[in-house]
C-alpha positions, -999 to 999 in steps of 0.1 A, spaced: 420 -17 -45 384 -26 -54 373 -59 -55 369 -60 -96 405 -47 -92 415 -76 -72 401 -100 -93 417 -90 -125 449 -89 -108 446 -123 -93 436 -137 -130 464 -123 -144 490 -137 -122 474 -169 -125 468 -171 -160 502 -198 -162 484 -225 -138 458 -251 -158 426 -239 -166 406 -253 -147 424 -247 -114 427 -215 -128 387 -212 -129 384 -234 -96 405 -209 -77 387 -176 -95 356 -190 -84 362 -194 -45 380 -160 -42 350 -142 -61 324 -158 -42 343 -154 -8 342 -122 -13 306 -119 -23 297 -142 6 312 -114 29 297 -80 44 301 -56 14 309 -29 43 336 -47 53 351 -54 16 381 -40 25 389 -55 54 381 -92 36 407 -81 9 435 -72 34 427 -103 53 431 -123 23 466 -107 13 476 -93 -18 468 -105 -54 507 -117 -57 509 -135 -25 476 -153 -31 488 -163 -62 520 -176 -49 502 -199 -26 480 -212 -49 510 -219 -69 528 -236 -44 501 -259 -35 494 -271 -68 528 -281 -68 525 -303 -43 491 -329 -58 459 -322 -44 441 -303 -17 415 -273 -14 411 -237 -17 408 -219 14 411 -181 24 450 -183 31 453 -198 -1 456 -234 -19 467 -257 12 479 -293 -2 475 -327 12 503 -343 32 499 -376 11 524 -379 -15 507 -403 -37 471 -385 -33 452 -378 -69 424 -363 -57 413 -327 -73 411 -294 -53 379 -291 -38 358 -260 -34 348 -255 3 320 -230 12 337 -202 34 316 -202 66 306 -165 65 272 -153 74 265 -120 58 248 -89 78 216 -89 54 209 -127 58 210 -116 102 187 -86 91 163 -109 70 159 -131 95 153 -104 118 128 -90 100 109 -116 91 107 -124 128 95 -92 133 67 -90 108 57 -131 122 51 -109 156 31 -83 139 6 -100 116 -2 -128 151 -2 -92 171 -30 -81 147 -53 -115 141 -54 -120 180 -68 -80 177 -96 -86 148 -102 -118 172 -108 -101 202 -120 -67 194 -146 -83 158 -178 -74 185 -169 -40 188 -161 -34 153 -188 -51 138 -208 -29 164 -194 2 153 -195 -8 117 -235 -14 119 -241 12 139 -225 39 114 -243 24 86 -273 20 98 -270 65 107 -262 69 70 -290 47 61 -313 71 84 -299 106 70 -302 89 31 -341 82 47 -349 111 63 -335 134 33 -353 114 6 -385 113 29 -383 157 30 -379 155 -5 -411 132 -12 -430 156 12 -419 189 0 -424 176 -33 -456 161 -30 -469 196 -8 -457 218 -34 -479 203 -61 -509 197 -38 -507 235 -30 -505 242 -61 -533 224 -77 -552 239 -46 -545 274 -55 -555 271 -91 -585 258 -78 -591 280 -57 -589 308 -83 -613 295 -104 -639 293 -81 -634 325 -67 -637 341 -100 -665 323 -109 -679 330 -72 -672 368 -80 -707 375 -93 -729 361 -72 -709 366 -38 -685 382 -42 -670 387 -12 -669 347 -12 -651 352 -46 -625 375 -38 -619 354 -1 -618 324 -21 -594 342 -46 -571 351 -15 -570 320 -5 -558 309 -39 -531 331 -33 -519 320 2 -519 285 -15 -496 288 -45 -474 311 -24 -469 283 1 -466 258 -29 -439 277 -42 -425 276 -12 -424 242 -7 -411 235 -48 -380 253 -39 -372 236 -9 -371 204 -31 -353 223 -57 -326 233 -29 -326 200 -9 -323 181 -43 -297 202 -62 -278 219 -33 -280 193 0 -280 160 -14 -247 168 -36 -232 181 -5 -238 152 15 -227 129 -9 -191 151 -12 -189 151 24 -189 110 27 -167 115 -4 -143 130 18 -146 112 49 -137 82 31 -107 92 17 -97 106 49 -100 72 66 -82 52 35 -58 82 34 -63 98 2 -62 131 -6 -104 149 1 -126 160 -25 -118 192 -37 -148 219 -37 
């Protein structure tokens, strides 16, 4: 028999008692019951008898004046002339999760002193550690822009060079020409290397940079556990 079950049962067969006793005497059973290891529910229902013999008890007691609820039943007072009302009495039961909360919470007092006294002692080497990686990922960010400015700058300078270059030589053709035409391979040797240099700034720029930043991308979602950047 389930608890609800119970209950019914018990409300039916004391449904010819005054109301509130009645209500008085519903109450206490349901929250004994509720007070009690839910694992054990069955156990708390046998102890407490069957719907009829509760009900007979309870019956019996209000017969005799006042007195309390308990979980054998209503027990009345040996004093005949006593007016006082049933009382409800808390049953002293102290249920498996309350044990487990307290448990817990013990538990997770232990953990969160355990990890203070750890920031505490061990805030030198992790502010340490913390500087020390930023202050490489401030030198790569340098060192990368610094190639970039260089590279850059070279390409153009080589460039200009070459086109000057070529117009001297061509104007240096007539006169000397073999100062012309050195000149005008020198021109040559100059754009070639300023092209050079333009698409190592067009790779470092477009390919490099973009890879670095996905690879921190990455790294910091591995540390906060997220899921990497997808290629």
């Amino acid at each position: 028999m389930s608890r609800w079950e119970y209950m019914r049962r018990l409300e039916e067969l004391l449904s010819d008692i005054p109301p509130g006793e009645r209500e008085e005497a519903l109450q206490y059973y349901n929250d004994y019951i509720n007070d009690s290891d839910k694992e054990n529910e069955a156990e708390v229902l046998a102890s407490l008898g069957t719907p009829e013999q509760v009900a007979a008890t309870i019956k019996e007691g209000l017969e005799g004046g006042g007195g309390e609820f308990t979980e054998k039943g209503f027990h009345g007072v040996s004093d005949e002339n006593s007016n006082s009302l049933s009382e409800y009495r808390e049953p002293v039961v102290e249920p498996q999760e309350e044990k487990k909360a307290a448990k817990n919470r013990g538990l997770s007092g232990g953990v969160i002193a355990l990890i203070v006294v750890l920031c505490i002692f061990g805030s030198p080497v992790i502010i340490g550690a913390a500087g020390s990686a930023l202050g490489f990922i401030l030198s790569c960010f340098t060192i990368f822009f610094a190639l970039v400015l260089g590279f850059g700058a070279s390409a153009l300078i080589l460039l200009a060079l070459a086109i000057f270059l070529a117009v001297t030589g061509i104007i240096q053709l007539a006169p000397a020409p073999l100062i012309g035409s050195a000149l005008i391979a020198a021109a040559f040797i100059s754009a070639g290397l300023g092209i050079l240099f333009l698409v190592l700034t067009v790779l470092i720029t477009g390919k490099l940079i973009p890879a670095i930043y996905k690879g921190i991308g990455y790294l910091f979602n591995k540390l906060f556990g997220k899921k990497g950047v997808k290629n």
